[in-house]
N, C-alpha and C positions, 0 to 999 in steps of 0.2 A: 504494500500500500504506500503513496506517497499520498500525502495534503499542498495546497500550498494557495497561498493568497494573492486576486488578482490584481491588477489597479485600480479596479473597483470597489474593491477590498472585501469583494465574496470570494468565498471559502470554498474551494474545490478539491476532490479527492477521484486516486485514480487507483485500479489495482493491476499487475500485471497477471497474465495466464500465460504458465508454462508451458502449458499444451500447443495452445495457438501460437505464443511468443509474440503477443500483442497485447498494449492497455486497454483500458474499458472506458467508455466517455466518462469525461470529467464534470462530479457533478455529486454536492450535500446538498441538496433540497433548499437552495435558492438562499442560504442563510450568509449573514455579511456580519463586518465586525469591525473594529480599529486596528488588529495587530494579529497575526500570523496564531493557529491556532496550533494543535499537536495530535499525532495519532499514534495507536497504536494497537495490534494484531488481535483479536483474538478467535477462539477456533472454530467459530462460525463467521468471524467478518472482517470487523471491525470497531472500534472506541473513538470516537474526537471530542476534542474538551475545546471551546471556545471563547469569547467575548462578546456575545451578542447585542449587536448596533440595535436591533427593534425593539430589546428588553434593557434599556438603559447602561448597555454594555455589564452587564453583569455574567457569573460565568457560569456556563451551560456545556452538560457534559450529553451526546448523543452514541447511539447505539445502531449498527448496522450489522443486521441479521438475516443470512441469504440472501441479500439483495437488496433490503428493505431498510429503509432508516425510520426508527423507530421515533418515539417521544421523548424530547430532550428533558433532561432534570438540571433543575438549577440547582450549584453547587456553591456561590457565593455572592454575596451583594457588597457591592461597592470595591472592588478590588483596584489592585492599580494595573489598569487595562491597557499601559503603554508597554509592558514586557510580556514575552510569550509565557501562556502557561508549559507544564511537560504532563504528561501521562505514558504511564505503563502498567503493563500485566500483571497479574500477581497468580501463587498459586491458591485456592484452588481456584479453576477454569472460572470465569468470568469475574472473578474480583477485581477490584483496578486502583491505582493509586495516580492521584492528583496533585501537583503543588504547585501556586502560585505566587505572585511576592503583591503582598499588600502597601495599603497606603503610607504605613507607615514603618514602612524599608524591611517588616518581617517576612519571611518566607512560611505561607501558610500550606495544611496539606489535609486533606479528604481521601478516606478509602471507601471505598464500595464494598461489603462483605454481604453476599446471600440476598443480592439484589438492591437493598440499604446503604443508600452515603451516609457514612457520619458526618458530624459536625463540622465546619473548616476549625483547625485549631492551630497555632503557631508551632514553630519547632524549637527549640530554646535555644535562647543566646545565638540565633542566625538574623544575622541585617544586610541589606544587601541592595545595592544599589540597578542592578543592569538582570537580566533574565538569566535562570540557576540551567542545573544539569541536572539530570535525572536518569537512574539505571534501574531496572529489578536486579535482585541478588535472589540464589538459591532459596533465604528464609527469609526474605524482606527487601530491601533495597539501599539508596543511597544518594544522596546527593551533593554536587560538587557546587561551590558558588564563589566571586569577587565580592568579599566582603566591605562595607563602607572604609574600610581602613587598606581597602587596594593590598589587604592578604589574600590567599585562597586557603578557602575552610573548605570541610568536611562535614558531614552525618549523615549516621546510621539508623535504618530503620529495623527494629525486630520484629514483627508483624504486629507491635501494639505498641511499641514510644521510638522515639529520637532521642538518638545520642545529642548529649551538649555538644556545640561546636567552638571552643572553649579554645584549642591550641592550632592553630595556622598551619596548616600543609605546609608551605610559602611564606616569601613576602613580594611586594611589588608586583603584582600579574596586572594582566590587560583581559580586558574584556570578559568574555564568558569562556569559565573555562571546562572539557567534558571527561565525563566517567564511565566506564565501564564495567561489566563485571570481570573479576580476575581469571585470571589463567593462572595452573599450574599451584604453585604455591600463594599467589595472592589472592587477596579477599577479591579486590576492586583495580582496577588504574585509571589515572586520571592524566590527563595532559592540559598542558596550559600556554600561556603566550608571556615569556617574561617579557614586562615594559620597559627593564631597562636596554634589555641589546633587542628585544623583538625576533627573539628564539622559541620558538616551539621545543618545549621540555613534559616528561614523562616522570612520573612517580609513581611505587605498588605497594599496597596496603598488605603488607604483610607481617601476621606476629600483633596485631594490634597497631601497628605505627605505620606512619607512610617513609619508604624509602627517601634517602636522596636522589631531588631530582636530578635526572641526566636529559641535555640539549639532543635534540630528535635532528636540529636543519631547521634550514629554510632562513629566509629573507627579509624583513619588512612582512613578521608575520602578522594578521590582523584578526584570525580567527582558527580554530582548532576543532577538530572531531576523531572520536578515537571508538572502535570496534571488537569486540574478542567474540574467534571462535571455540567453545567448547568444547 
């Protein structure tokens, strides 16, 4: 599945077929927004979490089920709808987790358990300026972000709290920076863009701690994305 927002600032989504080896028209049910929404898989479709422009830009999570998109559920009022939400899978099969960054620089987060959002509730001690990261991990998940103090933090989720984010990955990063789940012996890795030479660097949550970051390349970097396969 890809999403992606037009100039018009409606919401589109596309999925490819393996079989045919072509996408499928593009197209979430005519819904529009301020800022780029997020999707993500699951084993009948698909999940999008958005900013909806016709409901006062508050944020709405929708459901695509064999083909069909379902009824959106609002998942939070008033959010700060100039940064992208993130959603991912969780186990078991249709649960989902959600985090946003509110108005007042907190990074807030919603799961779905057994059809049920719970409440949006903040993640402790995370502030954060520009749009976070977000991974599923085997028993929960994770998120990576640029905290107001231009560090990069961490936390964890265990399928019911977040870890404090308390002690700096980093310091000095650029932009948004991403996470993944670990390979091998790490929990998680996370890559980022240092501000000061504008290096794309790598760090692995291993043991409980994150490594020392090691410089990956690149140039006049302005944005990073990182992937692991299992």
């Amino acid at each position: 599945h890809i999403a992606y927002h037009d100039p018009a600032s409606t919401f589109l989504r596309s999925a490819f077929n393996p079989v045919s080896g072509t996408w499928t028209a593009a197209s979430i049910g005519g819904f529009f927004g301020p800022t780029p929404g997020a999707i993500a898989a699951l084993v009948t479709d698909a999940a999008f979490t958005y900013f909806d422009g016709n409901q006062g830009n508050n944020l709405y999570e929708i459901d695509r089920t064999s083909g069909t998109w379902g009824a959106p559920a609002q998942l939070g009022v008033g959010p700060d709808f100039k940064t992208q939400p993130a959603i991912v899978a969780l186990s078991p099969p249709g649960d989902l987790l959600v985090t946003f960054r509110g108005t007042d620089t907190k990074i807030y987060w919603t799961r779905r358990t057994a059809g049920a959002w719970s409440a949006p509730a903040a993640i402790p001690t995370v502030l954060t300026n520009v749009t976070m990261s977000l991974t599923a991990l085997p028993t929960g998940a994770a998120v990576a972000f640029c905290g107001t103090d231009n560090n990069l933090y961490t936390s964890f989720f265990d399928g019911t709290a977040w870890s404090a984010a308390a002690v700096p990955v980093t310091t000095n990063v650029s932009g948004t920076p991403s996470i993944a789940r670990g390979i091998g012996v790490a929990a998680a890795e996370v890559v980022f863009v240092n501000a000061s030479d504008a290096i794309a660097y790598h760090s692995r949550y291993v043991s409980g701690a994150w490594t020392s970051p090691v410089a990956t390349g690149g140039t006049a970097v302005v944005s990073v994305a990182v992937a692991s396969v299992q």
